[in-house]
Phi, psi and omega in degrees: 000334200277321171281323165284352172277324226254321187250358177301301142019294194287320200290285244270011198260309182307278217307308200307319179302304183309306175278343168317336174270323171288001157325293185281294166349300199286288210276014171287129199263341180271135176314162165252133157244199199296154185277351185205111213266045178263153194277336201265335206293181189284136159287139174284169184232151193265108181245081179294314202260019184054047216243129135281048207242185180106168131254173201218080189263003160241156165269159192179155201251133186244126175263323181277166172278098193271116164245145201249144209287227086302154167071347198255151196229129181233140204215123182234133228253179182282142164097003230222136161216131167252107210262123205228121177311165194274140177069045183239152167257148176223096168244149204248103166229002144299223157230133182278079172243137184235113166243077166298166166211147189338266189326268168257089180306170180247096175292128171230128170197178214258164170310126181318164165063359175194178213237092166319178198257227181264156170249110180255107169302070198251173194046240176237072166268204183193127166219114199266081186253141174218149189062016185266171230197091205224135209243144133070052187232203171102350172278126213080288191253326181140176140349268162277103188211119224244093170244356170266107184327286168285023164275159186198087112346127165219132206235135209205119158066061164243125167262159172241130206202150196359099185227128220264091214104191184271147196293290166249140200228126140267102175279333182195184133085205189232125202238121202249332175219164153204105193247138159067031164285158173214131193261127160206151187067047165271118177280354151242255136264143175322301187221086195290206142179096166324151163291145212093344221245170198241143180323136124293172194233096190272125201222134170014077165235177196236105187242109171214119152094001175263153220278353207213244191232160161328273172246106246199061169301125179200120154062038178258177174282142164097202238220081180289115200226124185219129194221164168027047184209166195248145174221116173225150157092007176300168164247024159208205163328140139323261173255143131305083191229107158286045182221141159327311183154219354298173178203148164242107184236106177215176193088326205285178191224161176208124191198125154055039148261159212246095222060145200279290165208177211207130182227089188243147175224139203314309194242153177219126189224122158307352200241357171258012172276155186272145190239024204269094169294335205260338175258025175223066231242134145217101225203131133141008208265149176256106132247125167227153191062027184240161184259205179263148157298092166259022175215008173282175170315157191287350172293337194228346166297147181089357179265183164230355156209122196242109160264058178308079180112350200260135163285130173212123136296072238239102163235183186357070154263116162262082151271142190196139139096020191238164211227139166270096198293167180310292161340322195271354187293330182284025178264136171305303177276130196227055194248169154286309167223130170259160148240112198224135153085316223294149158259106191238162139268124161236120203246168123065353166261191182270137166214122196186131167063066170222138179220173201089325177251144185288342170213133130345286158238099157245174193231151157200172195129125185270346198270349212272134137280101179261110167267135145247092204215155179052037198247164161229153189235065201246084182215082165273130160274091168291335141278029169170144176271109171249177198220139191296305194248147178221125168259100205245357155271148190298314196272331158293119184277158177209131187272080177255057179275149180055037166275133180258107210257029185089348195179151186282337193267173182288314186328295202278336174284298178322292176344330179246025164205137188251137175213182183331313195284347177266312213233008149108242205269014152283318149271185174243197188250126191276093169293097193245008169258111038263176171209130186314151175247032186172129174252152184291165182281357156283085164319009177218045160234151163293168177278098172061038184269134172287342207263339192229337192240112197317311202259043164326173174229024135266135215256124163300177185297328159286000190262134170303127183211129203265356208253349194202111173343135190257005183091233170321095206312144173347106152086040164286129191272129180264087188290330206234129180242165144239094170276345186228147170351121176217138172230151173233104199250023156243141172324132209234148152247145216212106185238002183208126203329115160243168191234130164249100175320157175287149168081024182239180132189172207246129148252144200231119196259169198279137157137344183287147170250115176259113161250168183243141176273155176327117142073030172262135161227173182245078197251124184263095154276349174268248203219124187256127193228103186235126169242032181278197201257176169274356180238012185198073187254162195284138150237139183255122183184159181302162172252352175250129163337310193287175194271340200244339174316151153284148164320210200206153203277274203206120165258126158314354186344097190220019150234180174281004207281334181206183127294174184212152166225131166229155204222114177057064163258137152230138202243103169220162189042077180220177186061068215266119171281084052121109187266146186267182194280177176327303171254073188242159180219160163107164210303161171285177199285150179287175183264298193321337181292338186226167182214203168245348148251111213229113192264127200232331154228300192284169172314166140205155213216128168247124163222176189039094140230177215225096161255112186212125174072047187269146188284330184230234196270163180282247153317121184242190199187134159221053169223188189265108217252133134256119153262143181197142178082338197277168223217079204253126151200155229340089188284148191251321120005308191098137220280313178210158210237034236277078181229104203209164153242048172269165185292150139219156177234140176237114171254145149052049190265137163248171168199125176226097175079040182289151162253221183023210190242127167002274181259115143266132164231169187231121178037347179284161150291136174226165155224098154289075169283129178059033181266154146247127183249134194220141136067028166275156181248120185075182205255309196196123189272108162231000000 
């Protein structure tokens, strides 16, 4: 006791001594001077009161710790680089705008040789960065950090580049995009989002090289959206989200990342899942060529996409070509995608020429739900005998029909998934009949995916079909092309067919009204992406008025080029049926053949939308269709016309007061679930 009172003293007089100088730092008040006698240098800038205002249209060097104020707005022009001295801060309670450009970026970075500090958001600023370039920062909080409940940031054409810590960090407050960016050489996670902090909207950005994960989620607001952007070279999961969701993640490419994605959630309750499958996308993505997450918790390690507790859909994905190393083998788990407690879809990818694992899919979980139909499954290992599907929940069925397993005979399909029938009451049961007898000759093409595969049995925009509007009626005139990227951030009139060419697209931002004059259509071969809100939700309607016009025509979906999803559209008084000429004979066009959405190639995923009062059908359809949440009445047609034999699903749907019949289908497998039929004339047409 005698020795510790005697040296308790000496420590805390040694820390005080240590910390007394970053002290004296934080609070200096006197200019620094300059670092350098070159005639070129940057001039230091004299920050007595630590005050940041202005515009800022020279480069300069910051030694101090700078703040911008509240109400005060500071603006740093293109071409401008700031050199901020080790550990120096920028904090923000104002307003930020950076305006870079490809051509003269606004650079900010650290001193050779040593690692500037933060651009720190706090209260309720805004910071508008564009073209920026932010080199050597990152000691403390991260690069970039979002610390204010009511702050909002948005970051556009920014790289991030050897940065010590996490690049960007949300701690609160709102980070609303980070588009056409690029992270690379991070030494934690890129891009981090605290709980509370609200979900961003991540668009064709570039993640190479970070050291921890990509995207790094846990429990924020809103809707996590990642797109068109690439991850390569990471060391733990690509993203990460320690939330249910909702999430959208498609498009992306993933490569020579050490996991993919990873979805956990803390508590699982059967009365807390979400069973809503359409706000939970993982879907359209190329991973290849990635190893496993080995150094992540012992709950989530060893996979390359792990769902603990989470809903997801997972389609038209092509994993291929990913490898579990040797090194990696002495990890337990050795599934390729685990699913435990989890509600999945799983549709339509590719899984092929992946080694090292011992299972594929495995599912466990007394709470887990599975579908798995229309996938191929071609990853025979000669080194250990492994199984494409593993069921290790007990209590559980799992629908894995219409799969393509590698071989044609039943013998040989058992053979490739372990279940109820291998090991009793160690497992649960796999339902894998019927099952395709036969895979495409590409092992990275989907199966009778429209977006890849040339010789689909969906009939192009151009193919005669007598049974389905063949689209834009004979000698109908195209006054209007879109050949290139187009947004309609405004109310739109539509007075003469137009066509949006393949390799373009048209965006429909939410809250806009498009109307059409009479016998107008919208015919799409690239890509149309109308997205709205439940409280700004896209409407498609006439622009004339009188009681006696005709509807307005059809909008199209007639290429191959993507998919399409829409969301909170509503479609009324459309679906004009195609007058015949003056001496024309023979019956008049059925209603049921057109529509005022008339789908023809791509995948399309419809939700919350509204088809009401179309002259023929709400949907008429050769694609491969999901509905859910949606609203058909009184269609003179009938609410939706499906006739293909590509799948369709219908969820949580209403139809009401339809004429024909509510649904007709043709040759497809279909599921309808939780729907209501009201004042329709008949119930379903098969």
């Amino acid at each position: 006791f005698f020795e510790i009172v005697m040296v308790y003293p000496i420590l805390l007089k040694s820390i005080w001594l240590l910390v007394l100088p970053f002290i004296g730092a934080k609070h200096h008040s006197t200019p620094h001077p300059a670092t350098t006698s070159s005639p070129n240098a940057i001039p230091p800038v004299s920050m007595k009161e630590s005050i940041f205002t202005g515009d800022i249209t020279t480069s300069r060097l910051v030694l101090d710790n700078l703040h911008v104020p509240p109400k005060v707005t500071v603006r740093v022009h293109a071409g401008v680089t700031m050199t901020l001295g080790p550990k120096v801060n920028v904090t923000i309670e104002g307003y930020l705008i950076i305006e870079g450009t490809p051509k003269d970026p606004v650079i900010i970075q650290g001193q050779d040789g040593a690692i500037a500090g933060s651009f720190v958001f706090d209260g309720a600023s805004r910071g508008f960065l564009t073209g920026v370039q932010f080199r050597r920062l990152g000691f403390g909080r991260g690069a970039v950090a979002l610390t204010g409940a009511e702050a909002a940031i948005s970051l556009e054409q920014v790289t991030f580049t050897n940065i010590t810590g996490g690049a960007v960090a949300a701690y609160a407050g709102n980070l609303t995009k980070v588009h056409d960016s690029t992270f690379q050489d991070v030494s934690d996670s890129c891009l981090t989002v605290h709980p509370g902090a609200a979900a961003p909207t991540v668009h064709n950005t570039q993640f190479l090289g970070c050291q921890a994960h990509a995207v790094l989620a846990s429990r924020p607001k809103g809707t996590l959206t990642v797109t068109n952007s690439s991850f390569v070279g990471t060391g733990n999961y690509a993203i990460f989200l320690e939330s249910q969701g909702p999430y959208h993640i498609a498009h992306n490419v993933f490569h020579d990342s050490q996991g993919v994605f990873a979805c956990r959630r803390q508590i699982v309750a059967k009365a807390l899942q979400t069973e809503d499958l359409t706000t939970t996308i993982f879907a359209h993505n190329q991973v290849t060529g990635n190893g496993i997450d080995s150094t992540g918790d012992p709950w989530s390690r060893g996979n390359l996409l792990y769902l603990h507790g989470c809903t997801a859909t997972i389609a038209w994905n092509n994993i291929s070509a990913n490898a579990r190393t040797k090194a990696q083998k002495r990890i337990h788990a050795r599934s390729l995608v685990n699913l435990f407690d989890a509600q999945v879809q799983v549709e339509n990818n590719t899984f092929a020429a992946n080694v090292g694992f011992l299972y594929v899919i495995n599912i466990g979980g007394s709470l887990s739900s599975a579908t798995i139909q229309r996938n191929t499954f071609a990853n025979p290992d000669p080194s250990l005998r492994n199984f494409e599907l593993l069921n290790e929940a007990v209590d559980v069925w799992v629908d894995a029909r219409w799969n393509w397993w590698g071989c044609t005979d039943g013998d040989c399909v058992e053979k490739r998934i372990l279940d109820y029938g291998d090991g009793g009451e160690k497992y649960g049961v796999i339902e894998f009949t019927p099952f395709l007898t036969a895979g495409p000759p590409d092992p990275n093409r989907l199966v009778n995916d429209p977006l890849t595969d040339p010789n689909s049995d969906v009939e192009g925009p151009d193919s005669g079909d007598s049974d389905l509007a063949p689209g834009i009626p004979e000698g109908a005139a195209m006054t209007s092309v879109v050949t290139r990227d187009e947004t309609w951030a405004t109310d739109q009139t539509v007075a003469a067919n137009l066509w949006v060419k393949a390799g373009s697209r048209l965006r429909i931002a939410p809250g806009v009204v498009v109307r059409l004059l009479p016998d107008v259509y919208l015919h799409v071969e690239g890509q149309l992406e109308a997205e709205g809100t439940h409280r700004a939700p896209i409407r498609f309607t006439t622009a004339d008025t009188k009681a006696a016009s005709r509807p307005w025509g059809s909008i199209i979906l007639a290429g191959n080029a993507s998919s399409h999803i829409l969301r909170h559209v509503r479609f009324e008084g459309g679906g004009a049926i195609p007058l015949p000429a003056p001496a024309a004979a023979g019956p008049a066009p059925r209603l049921e053949a057109y529509g005022m959405l008339i789908l023809r190639g791509p995948a399309v995923m419809v939700e919350s939308c509204t088809f009401v009062g179309s002259a023929s059908s709400g949907i008429v359809s050769k694609s491969r269709l999901a509905i859910s949440r949606s609203e058909f009445i009184r269609n003179a047609g009938g609410g939706l016309g499906h006739r293909t034999d590509q799948p369709l699903s219908i969820q949580t749907s209403v139809f009401t007061d339809n004429q024909r019949f509510p649904i007709t289908v043709t040759k497809a497998e279909f599921t309808i679930s939780d729907c209501s039929f009201k004042g329709n004339t008949g119930a379903m047409c098969v």
